[in-house]
VEXDREN-2710 file (C-alpha; in Angstrom, 1 decimal):
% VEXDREN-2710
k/r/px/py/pz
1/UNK/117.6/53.7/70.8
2/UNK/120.1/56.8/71.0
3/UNK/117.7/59.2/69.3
4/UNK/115.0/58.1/72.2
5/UNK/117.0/58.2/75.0
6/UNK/118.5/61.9/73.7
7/UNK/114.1/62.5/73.8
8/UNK/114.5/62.1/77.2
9/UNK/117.3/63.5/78.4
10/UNK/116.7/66.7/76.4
11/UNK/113.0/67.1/78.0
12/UNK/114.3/66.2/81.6
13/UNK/116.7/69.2/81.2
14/UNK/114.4/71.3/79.0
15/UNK/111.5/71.3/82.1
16/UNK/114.0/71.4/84.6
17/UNK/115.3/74.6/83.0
18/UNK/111.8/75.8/82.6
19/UNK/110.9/75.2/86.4
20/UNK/114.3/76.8/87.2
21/UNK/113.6/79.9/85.4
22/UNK/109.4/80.0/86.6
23/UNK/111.5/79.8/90.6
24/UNK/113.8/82.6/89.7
25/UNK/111.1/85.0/88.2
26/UNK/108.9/84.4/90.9
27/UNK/111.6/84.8/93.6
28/UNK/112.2/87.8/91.8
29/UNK/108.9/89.0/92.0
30/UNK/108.2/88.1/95.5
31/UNK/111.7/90.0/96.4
32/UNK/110.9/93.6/94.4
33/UNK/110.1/97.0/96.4
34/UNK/106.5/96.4/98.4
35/UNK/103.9/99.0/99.1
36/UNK/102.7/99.3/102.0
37/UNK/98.6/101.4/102.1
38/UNK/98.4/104.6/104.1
39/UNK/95.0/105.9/103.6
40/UNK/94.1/108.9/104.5
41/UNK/90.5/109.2/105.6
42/UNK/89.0/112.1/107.5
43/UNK/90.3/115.9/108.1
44/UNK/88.0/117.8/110.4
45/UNK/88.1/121.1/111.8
46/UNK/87.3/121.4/115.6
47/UNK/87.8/125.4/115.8
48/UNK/88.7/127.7/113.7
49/UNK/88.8/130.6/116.9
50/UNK/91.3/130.1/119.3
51/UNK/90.3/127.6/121.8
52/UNK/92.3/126.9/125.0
53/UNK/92.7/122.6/125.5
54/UNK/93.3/121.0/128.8
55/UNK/95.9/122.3/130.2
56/UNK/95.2/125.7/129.1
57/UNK/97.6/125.8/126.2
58/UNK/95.8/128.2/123.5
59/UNK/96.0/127.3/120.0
60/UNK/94.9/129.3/116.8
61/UNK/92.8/126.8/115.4
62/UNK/92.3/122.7/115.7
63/UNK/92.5/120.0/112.8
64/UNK/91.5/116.7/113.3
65/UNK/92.9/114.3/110.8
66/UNK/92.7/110.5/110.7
67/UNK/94.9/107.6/108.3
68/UNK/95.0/103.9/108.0
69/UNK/98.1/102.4/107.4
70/UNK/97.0/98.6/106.2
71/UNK/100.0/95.6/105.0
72/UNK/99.2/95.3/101.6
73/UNK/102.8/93.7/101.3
74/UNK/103.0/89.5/100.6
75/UNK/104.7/89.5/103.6
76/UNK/104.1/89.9/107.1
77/UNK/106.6/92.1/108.8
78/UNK/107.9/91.9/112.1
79/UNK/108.7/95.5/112.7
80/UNK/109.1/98.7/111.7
81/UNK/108.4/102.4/112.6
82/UNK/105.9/105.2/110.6
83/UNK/106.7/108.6/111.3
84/UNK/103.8/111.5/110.6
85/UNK/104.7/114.9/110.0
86/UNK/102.7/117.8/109.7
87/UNK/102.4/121.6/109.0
88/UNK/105.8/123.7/109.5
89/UNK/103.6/126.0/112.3
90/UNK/101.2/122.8/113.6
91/UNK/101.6/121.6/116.8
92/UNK/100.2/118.0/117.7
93/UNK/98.3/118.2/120.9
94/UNK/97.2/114.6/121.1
95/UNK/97.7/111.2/118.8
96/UNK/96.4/107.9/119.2
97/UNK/96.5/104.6/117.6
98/UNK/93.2/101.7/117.1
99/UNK/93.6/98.1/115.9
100/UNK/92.1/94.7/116.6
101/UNK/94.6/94.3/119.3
102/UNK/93.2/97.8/121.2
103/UNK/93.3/101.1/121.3
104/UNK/96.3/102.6/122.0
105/UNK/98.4/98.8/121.9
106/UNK/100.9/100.4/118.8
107/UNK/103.2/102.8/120.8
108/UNK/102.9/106.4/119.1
109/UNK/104.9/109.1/120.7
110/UNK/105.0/112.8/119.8
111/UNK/108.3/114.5/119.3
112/UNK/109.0/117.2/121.7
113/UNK/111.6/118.9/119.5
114/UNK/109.9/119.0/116.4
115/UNK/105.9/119.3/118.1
116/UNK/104.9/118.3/114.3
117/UNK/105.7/115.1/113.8
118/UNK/105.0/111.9/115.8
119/UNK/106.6/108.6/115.5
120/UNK/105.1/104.8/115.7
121/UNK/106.7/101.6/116.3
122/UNK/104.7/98.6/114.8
123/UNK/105.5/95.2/115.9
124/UNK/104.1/92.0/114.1
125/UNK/102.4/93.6/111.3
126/UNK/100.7/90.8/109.4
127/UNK/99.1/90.6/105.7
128/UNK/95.9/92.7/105.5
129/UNK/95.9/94.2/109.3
130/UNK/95.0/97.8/109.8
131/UNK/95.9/100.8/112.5
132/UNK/94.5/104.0/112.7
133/UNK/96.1/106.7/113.8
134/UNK/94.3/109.9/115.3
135/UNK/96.0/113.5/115.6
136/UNK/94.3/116.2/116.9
137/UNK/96.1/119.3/115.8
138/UNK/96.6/123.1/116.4
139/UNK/98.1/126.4/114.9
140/UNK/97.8/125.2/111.0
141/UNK/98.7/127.0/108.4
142/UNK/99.6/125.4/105.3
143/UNK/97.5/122.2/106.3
144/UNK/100.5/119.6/105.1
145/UNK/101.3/116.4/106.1
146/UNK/104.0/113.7/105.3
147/UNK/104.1/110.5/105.8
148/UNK/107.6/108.3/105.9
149/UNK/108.8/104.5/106.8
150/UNK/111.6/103.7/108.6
151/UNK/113.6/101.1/110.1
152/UNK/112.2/98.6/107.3
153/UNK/113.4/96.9/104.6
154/UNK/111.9/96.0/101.5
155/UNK/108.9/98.3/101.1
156/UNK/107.8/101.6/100.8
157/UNK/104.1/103.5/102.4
158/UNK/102.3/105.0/99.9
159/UNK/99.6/107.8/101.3
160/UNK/96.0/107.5/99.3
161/UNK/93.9/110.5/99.7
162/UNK/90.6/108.8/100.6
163/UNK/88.8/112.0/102.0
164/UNK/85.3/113.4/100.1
165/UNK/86.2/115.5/97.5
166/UNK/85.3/118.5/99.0
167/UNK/87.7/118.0/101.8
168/UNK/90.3/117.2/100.3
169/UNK/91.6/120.9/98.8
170/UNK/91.8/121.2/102.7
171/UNK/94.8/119.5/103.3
172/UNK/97.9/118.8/100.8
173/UNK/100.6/115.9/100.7
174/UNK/103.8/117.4/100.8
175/UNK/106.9/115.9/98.8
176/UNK/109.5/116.8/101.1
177/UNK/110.3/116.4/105.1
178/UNK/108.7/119.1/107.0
179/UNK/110.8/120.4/109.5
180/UNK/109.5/123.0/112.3
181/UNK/113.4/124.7/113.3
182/UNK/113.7/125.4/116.7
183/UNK/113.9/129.8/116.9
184/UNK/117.3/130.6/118.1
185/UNK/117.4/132.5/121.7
186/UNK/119.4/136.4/121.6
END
């Protein structure tokens, strides 16, 4: 009777053991560093002369470029901001965002110090949705961009060239922040 109740009581805290361990692995696994998809899809020339834009502001020359961020995370995320920065000379004349809720419903606002970069704020961010993001761009030289989270927790954007081969020697991903310094007034 002793050796068959010791049966039991050594498989009730054998599987409850295993089903403790199986919960802590995958807690563990569902807790590890996400990545989030940025896909970069098109780079386009509009001019290569200089070309004078709407309000008469001439530029060098005019990229466009276009990227996809999509939440390839197991989580939807509530919020969080992107930031896009690109060539040390660029300047981005316009930017634009387009998702199933509209065009233009994820706030994306250029930054007037540094007229590379741009900054979006996503809100409610679920599992699989997409935004694009459109930045038409002038006086490039280098043809770099960057790409950065912030304000998040728990997972990192990873930018996937996605462009035809031929473009994509057009335009590299640069490893480091690309800051335009303002020029110091004598």
């Amino acid at each position: 009777m002793e050796a068959e109740t010791l049966k039991i009581v050594l498989s009730l805290c054998g599987g409850g053991l295993a089903g403790s361990l199986l919960t802590q692995l995958a807690q563990k696994h569902n807790r590890r560093l996400q990545t989030m998809k940025c896909y970069y899809l098109e780079d386009d020339i509009q001019s290569k002369i200089p070309l004078a834009i709407e309000d008469g502001t001439m530029f060098n020359n005019v990229y466009i470029k276009r990227f996809k961020i999509r939440n390839t995370t197991n989580k939807d995320i509530e919020h969080f901001k992107v930031i896009f920065q690109f060539d040390n000379t660029g300047c981005i004349i316009d930017c634009s965002t387009s998702s199933k809720e509209g065009v233009d419903h994820h706030k994306i606002k250029r930054n007037f110090q540094n007229k590379n970069a741009a900054e979006a704020t996503i809100n409610n961010f679920n599992r699989k949705d997409e935004i694009e993001f459109y930045f038409r761009l002038g006086d490039i030289s280098n043809n770099e961009y960057y790409i950065k989270e912030k304000d998040c927790i728990g997972f990192k954007i990873k930018c996937i060239d996605k462009r035809h081969a031929m473009k994509k020697s057009k335009s590299i991903q640069s490893n480091t922040v690309i800051i335009k310094k303002p020029v110091e007034e004598s």
